[in-house]
N, C-alpha and C positions, 0 to 999 in steps of 0.2 A: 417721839412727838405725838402730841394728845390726837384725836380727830377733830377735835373743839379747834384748835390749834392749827393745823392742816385747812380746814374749814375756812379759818377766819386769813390764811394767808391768797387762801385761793380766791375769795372774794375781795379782798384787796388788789391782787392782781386781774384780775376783771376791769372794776373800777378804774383803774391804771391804762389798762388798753382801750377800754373807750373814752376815755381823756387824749387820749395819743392817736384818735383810730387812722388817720391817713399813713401815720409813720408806720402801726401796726399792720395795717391792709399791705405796702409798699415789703414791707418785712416778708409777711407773709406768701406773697407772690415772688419774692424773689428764693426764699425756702423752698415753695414750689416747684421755680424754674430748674434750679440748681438740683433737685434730686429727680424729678421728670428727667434731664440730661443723662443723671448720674443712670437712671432706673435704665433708659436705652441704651446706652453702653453695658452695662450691668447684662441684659438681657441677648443683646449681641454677641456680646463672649463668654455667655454661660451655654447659649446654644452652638458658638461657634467648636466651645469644649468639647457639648453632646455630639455632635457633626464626626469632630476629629476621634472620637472615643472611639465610634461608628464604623468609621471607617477603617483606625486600626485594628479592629477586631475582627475585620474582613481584608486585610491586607495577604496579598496573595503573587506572587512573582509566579508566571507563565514559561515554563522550560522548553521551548521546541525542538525536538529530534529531528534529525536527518531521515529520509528514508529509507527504509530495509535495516536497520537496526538490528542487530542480531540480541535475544533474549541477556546473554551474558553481561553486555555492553549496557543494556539499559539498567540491568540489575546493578551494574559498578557505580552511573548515572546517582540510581537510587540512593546508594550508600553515600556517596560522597556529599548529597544532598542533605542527609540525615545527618550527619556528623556534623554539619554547618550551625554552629552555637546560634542559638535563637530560632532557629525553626523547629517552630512547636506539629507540624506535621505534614506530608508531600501523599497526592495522588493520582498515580495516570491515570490518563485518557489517552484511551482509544480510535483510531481515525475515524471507529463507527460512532464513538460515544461524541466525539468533537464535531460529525455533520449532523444527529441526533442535537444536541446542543444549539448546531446554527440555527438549523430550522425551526426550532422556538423563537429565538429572539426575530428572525424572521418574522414568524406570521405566517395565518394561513393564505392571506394576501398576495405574499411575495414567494407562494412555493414553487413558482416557475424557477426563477431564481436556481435552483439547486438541481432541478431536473436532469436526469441522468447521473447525475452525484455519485446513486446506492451502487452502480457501476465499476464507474472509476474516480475515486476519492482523493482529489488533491488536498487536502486537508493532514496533519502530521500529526503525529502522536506528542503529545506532552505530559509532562510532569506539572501539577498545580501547588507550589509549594506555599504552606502560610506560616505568616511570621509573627512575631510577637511584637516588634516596635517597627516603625519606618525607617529607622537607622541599620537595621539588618540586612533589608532588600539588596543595598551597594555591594556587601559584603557575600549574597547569592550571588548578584552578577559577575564579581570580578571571576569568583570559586569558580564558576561558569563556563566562561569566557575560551577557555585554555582546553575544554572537553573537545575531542574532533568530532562527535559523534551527535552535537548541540550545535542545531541549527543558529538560533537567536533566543532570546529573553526578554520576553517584556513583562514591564512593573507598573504600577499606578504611582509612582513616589511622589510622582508630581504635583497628582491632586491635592495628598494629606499635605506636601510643605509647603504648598499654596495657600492652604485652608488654615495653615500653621502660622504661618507670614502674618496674614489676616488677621486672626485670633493677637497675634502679639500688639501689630496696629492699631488695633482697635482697645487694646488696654490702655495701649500707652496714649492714645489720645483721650480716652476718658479722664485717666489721672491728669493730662496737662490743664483740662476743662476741670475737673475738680478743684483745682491748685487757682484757677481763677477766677471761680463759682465760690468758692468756701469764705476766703477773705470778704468780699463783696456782701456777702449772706451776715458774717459777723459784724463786719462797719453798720449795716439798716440795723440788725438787733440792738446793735451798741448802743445806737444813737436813738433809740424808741426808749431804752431804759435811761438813758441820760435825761434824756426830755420827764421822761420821770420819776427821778432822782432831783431835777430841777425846779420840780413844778410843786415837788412836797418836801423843799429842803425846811421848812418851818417846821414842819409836822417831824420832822426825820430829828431836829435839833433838840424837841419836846420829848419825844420817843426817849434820845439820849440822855435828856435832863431828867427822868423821873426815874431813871437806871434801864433802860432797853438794853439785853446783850446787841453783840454786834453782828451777830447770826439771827436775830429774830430781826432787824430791820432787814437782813442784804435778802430772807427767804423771800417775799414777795415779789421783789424785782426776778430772780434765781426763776424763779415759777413763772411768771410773766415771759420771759425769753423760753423757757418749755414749752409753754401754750400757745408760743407764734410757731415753735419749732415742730409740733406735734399736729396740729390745723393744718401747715403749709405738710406736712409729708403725708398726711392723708389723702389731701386736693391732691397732690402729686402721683400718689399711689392708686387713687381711684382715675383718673384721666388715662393714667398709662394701662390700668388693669383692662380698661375698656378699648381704647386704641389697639391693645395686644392682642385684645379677643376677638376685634372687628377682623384685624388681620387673619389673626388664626384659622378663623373659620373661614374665610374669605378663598384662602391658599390651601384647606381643606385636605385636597389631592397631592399637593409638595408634601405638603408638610407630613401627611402621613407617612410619605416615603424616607421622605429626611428624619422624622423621630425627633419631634424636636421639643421642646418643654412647653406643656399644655397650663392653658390659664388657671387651672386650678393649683397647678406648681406654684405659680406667678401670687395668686389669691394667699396658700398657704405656706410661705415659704418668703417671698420678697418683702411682701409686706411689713412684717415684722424688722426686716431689716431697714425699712423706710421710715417708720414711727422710732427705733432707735436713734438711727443717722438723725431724727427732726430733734431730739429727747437733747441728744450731744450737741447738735448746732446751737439749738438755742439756750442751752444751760450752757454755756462757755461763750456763747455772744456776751451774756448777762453778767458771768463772773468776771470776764477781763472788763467791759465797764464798770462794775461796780467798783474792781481793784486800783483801776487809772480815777474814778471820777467822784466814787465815795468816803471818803474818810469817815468810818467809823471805827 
């Protein structure tokens, strides 16, 4: 296709939208709303991904020993640990290294708390075993369980298939809003090019009577549903890029901790998928109009 050609289709389709601009405007704000929706879902279970990624890569089952454990006994402990498919590696601790340990998370605050400790140490020795999925941890416990020499076990499982839970909820409620948002978005485009299709059915008949192909009348309208779709996914992208960033910085302190996807992710990375998703909405608003409403 010429530039001349391109040119002359894009200013036709201008002309068209401001013929049409309340249906156009209406369009457009509804493209907005619909990927604004799509963009906070999108961003909820992209972070809620990075969360869980996070967190499995710090997954770690806690082995507590009995006291007075004889050397031999922990070393079988060991083995039987290691031999557990999926544990990528185990390390004890010590009852020194375990009230060492407390007393950090502690604080200097609360070092009453532990006083007389270095004494006499109720605190037990364990094994810190880590794993490579969440689905492994059941599988330490049960192997576990049955040791006489293993006090108790505790795992974080809960959190990851909490956060797991979440992450699925949250998809699947985006798609349902997508699936309601999408329809809704191509009916306003539909009806912005009908009304423009309607308004130049003379022009369109002339077009065909001097030999017009039937792809140089339908480019215009094609591009007119782009340019609603591409305007409304920018508005969309830039309100959320800002809302994200007010947050971001806002939560500063969390969010360092949690690792979570910073606005420039957001900037170089969603974007694009926002200006696509407006590119697709409105070039397929335009074409099933054109297909139900133009006969060329």
């Amino acid at each position: 296709m010429k530039i001349s050609t391109v040119k002359y289709f894009s200013m036709d389709s201008l002309i068209s939208l401001r013929r049409n601009k309340t249906l156009s405007i209406a369009s457009i704000i509804t493209v907005s709303l619909t990927l604004f929706l799509f963009g906070i879902f999108l961003i909820t279970m992209l972070n809620a991904n990075q969360l869980l990624k996070n967190l499995e890569s710090k997954l770690e089952v806690s082995v507590f020993l009995k006291d007075n454990v004889a050397v031999a006994e922990k070393q079988k402990v060991a083995s039987t640990l290691k031999n557990i498919q999926g544990v990528s590696g185990i390390k004890y601790i010590t009852k020194g290294e375990a009230l060492e340990k407390w007393k950090d998370q502690l604080g200097e605050e609360n070092k009453d708390l532990v006083k007389g400790f270095d004494k006499k140490n109720p605190l037990p020795e364990s094994f810190v075993v880590k794993v490579n999925d969440a689905s492994i941890i059941q599988n330490v416990v049960s192997k576990t369980k049955n040791i006489k020499t293993v006090e108790k076990t505790v795992a974080n499982e809960d959190l990851v298939n909490q956060i797991s839970r979440i992450t699925k909820g949250v998809k699947w409620v985006g798609i349902v809003a997508l699936f309601i948002m999408i329809p809704i978005c191509l009916f306003l485009i539909g009806n912005t090019i009908k009304l423009a299709v309607y308004a130049r059915k003379r022009e369109i008949n002339i077009m065909k009577y001097v030999g017009a192909t039937d792809w140089f009348i339908r480019w215009p309208f094609i591009i007119e549903g782009v340019i609603i779709g591409v305007i409304g996914s920018l508005v969309a992208s830039g309100c959320l890029y800002y809302v994200y960033r007010a947050v971001y910085y806002k939560l500063t302190g969390i969010i360092m901790l949690l690792n979570i996807l910073t606005p420039r992710y957001f900037a170089m990375n969603i974007v694009w998928v926002f200006i696509l998703s407006g590119i697709i909405i409105g070039g397929l608003g335009s074409i099933i109009s054109i297909r139900k409403f133009l006969e060329v």
